[in-house]
Structure formats: structure tokens, C-alpha cells
N, C-alpha and C positions, 0 to 999 in steps of 0.2 A: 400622111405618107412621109417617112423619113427619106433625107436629099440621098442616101444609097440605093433605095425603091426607086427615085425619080431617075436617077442613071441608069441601073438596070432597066428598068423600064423603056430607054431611048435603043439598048444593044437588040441587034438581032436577038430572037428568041430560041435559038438552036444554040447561043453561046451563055446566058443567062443562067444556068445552072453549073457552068463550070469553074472549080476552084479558083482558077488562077484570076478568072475575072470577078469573083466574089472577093477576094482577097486585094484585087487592082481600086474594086470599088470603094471598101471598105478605108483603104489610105487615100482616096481623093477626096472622100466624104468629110474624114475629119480636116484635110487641106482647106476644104471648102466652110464647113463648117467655123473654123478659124479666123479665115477672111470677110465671112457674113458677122462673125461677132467683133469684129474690128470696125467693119464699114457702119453696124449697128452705135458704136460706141464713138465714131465720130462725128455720125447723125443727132446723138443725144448731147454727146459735149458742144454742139453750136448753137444750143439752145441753156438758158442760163434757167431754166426751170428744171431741167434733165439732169445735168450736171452729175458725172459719177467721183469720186475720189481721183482719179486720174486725172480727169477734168479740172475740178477746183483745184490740187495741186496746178497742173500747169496754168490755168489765169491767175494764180494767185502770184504765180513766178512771173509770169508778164507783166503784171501789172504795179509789183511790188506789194504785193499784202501781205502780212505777218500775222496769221491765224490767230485769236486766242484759242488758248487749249481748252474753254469750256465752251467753243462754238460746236455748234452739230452741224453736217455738211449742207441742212439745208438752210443756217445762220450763214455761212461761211459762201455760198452761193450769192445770197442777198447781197452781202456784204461786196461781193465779186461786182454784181449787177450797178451795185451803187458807185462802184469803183468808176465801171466803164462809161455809166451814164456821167459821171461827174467832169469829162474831161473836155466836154461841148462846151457850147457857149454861155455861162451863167446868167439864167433867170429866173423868175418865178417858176414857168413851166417844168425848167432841168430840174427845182428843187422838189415840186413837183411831182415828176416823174420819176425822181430818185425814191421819194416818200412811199409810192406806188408800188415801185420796187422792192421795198422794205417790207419783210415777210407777215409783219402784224399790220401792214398799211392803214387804210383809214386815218389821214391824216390830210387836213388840208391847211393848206400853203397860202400868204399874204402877205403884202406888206405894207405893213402899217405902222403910220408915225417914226418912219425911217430905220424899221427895223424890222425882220422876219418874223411872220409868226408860225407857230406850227401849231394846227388845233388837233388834236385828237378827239374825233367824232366816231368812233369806235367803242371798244367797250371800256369799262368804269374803273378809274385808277390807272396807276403808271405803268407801259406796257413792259412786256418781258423782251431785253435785248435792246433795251433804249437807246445802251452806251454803244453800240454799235451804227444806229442812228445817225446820233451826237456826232460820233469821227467823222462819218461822212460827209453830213452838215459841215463840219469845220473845213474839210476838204476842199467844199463844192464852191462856198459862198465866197464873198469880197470878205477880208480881214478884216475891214474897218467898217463893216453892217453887223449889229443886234440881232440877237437871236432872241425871241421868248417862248416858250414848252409852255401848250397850257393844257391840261387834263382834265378829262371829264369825271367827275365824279359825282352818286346822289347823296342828296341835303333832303332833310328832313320834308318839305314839303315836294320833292319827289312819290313822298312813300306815302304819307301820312294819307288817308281816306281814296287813297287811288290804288295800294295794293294788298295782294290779299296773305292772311299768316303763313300759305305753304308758300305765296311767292316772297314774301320775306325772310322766310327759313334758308333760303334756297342762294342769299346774298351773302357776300364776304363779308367781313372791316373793310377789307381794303379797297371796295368799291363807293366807299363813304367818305366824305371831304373830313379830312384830320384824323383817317382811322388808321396811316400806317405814318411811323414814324420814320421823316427820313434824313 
């Protein structure tokens, strides 16, 4: 039922067919309809998963982010998320929770031998949108703590009598330790 139906629907029914109130309905509807896709779009922009162009522009202006121009709104999102998480109190958790945040996630967080680590328990080789990561990380953490990236990739004895030729067809280079050059 369209919100013009719902109005008429509330009018006496001796006035319900008459132009002047089909035509009254008709401009309140769209009024209305205006105000629901407004109240809709500020419902979605308080949530950092929702986020529409409108949205990411404006926390991008709060926060000070500078887009790159090969991010897609749902990079640029993340990037937003990791922005706001990063302004807390730095620790493992925040990095964390930042990491989480990060749209390719599966990444877990350490620190170890005085310096951060970030594992990628996810999938195989270096993820896509790393560098976007990276800033964050540099953002979030103490300047004078290490960072180390360490990716998961399969070796030979991953594959070797454990899988089978369609599921080896079905694998990159770049899922292989030393198959993409960087």
C-alpha cells in the first residue's frame, strides 16, 4: 500500500474520491516520502557498514581522510572505521579491532619481541587494499614500536599428496610462497 493509500485511507470516506483531496494527498505523499528517505539515510550513515556516498563524504571531512581515487566506497568506509577506531586508547585490542574492521580482516594482532605483529590467517598471498591497512597501522600505533606483515601462503608440502588435480587447478601463483613478485 502506497503512504497516499495510507492517508486516504485515514479521510472520511464521503471525501476520498474527491480531486481536491487526491491532489492534497498526492503533495503530502511525496513531502512525506522525502522525509522517510532522509530519516532512512541518517539511520544508515550511523552505522559504518551502511554508509552511502553522502555518508563517507561527510566522515571523511570529520575525520580528515583524503580518499584515494582507486578506493570503492566500501575501501573508503573501512578506511573511515579504522580512522575512528584509531583515536582510543592504543593497544593490542584497538589494533585489533582496527584489523577487524578492515574489510579483507582475518588478521590477528601480537606483540611480540617488541614489536607488532599482524598475521594474516585468511586467505593465501598479500591481501587486496593492504596499503590502506598500512596508513592505518601507522596512524594508530606508538612511532617508536615495529611493525612486521606476515602472510600466509602454500609451500609445497601444503599440496603435495593432500590435494587433488581439480583442487590444484583451481589455485593462483599468487597463493604460493615466491609466486608473485614484489
Amino acid at each position: 500500500m502506497s503512504l497516499k493509500d495510507e492517508i486516504i485511507a485515514l479521510i472520511n470516506s464521503a471525501y476520498r474520491h474527491d480531486k481536491f483531496i487526491g491532489d492534497f494527498t498526492d503533495a503530502i505523499s511525496i513531502v512525506f516520502n522525502r522525509l522517510i528517505a532522509i530519516c532512512e539515510s541518517i539511520r544508515n550513515n550511523t552505522f559504518f557498514d551502511s554508509l552511502d556516498e553522502y555518508g563517507v563524504s561527510w566522515w571523511e571531512k570529520h575525520l580528515n581522510i583524503i580518499p584515494n581515487a582507486s578506493q570503492t566506497l566500501s575501501d573508503r568506509s573501512s578506511s573511515i572505521q579504522a580512522k575512528y577506531l584509531s583515536s582510543s586508547h592504543n593497544s593490542i585490542k584497538l589494533l585489533q579491532s582496527l584489523c577487524d574492521a578492515w574489510k579483507n580482516g582475518e588478521v590477528e594482532v601480537d606483540f611480540i619481541d617488541g614489536k607488532f605483529e599482524f598475521k594474516f590467517v585468511g586467505a593465501y598471498g598479500v591481501p587486496v587494499d593492504l596499503d590502506s591497512l598500512k596508513e592505518a597501522v601507522d596512524e594508530t600505533k606508538p612511532a617508536h614500536i615495529g611493525v612486521s606483515y606476515i602472510f600466509k601462503y602454500l609451500f609445497i608440502e601444503d599440496i603435495h599428496n593432500v590435494k587433488t588435480l581439480e583442487e590444484l587447478e583451481s589455485i593462483t601463483i599468487e597463493e604460493f610462497a615466491l609466486g608473485k613478485d614484489e
